[in-house]
C-alpha positions, -999 to 999 in steps of 0.1 A, spaced: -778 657 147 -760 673 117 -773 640 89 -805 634 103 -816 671 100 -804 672 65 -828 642 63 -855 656 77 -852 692 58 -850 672 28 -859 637 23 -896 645 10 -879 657 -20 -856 630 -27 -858 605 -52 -847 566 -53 -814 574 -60 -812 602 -35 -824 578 -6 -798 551 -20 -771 575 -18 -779 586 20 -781 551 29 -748 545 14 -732 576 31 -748 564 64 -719 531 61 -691 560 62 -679 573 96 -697 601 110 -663 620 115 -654 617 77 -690 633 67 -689 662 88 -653 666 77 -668 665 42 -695 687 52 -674 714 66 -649 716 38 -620 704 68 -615 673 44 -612 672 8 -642 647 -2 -639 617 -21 -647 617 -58 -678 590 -50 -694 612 -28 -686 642 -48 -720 657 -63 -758 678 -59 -763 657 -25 -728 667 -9 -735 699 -21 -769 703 -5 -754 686 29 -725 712 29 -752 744 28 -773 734 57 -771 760 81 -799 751 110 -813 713 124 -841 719 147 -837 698 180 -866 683 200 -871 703 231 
């Protein structure tokens, strides 16, 4: 729930590289990213940027009813 409503709160405004990098993140275990997300984990340097950033300050996913 967590990844795809960062993608839906923000994917309109993503560029190429933006999408590449999601894609890319989705190969990583879900675990690791939320670990990442929630500061529980230090994050690795390649995943280290505006992106991470962005994914660490979402504070509400709307869920279908």
């Amino acid at each position: 729930m967590m990844l795809g409503g960062f993608f839906d709160a923000h994917n309109t405004d993503w560029t190429e590289a933006d999408i590449t990098w999601f894609e890319t993140l989705m190969d990583e275990q879900d675990v690791d990213i939320i670990a990442w997300a929630l500061c529980a984990q230090p994050i690795p340097v390649d995943w280290q940027g505006p992106m991470m950033d962005a994914l660490m300050k979402l504070d509400f996913v709307s869920l279908p009813e």
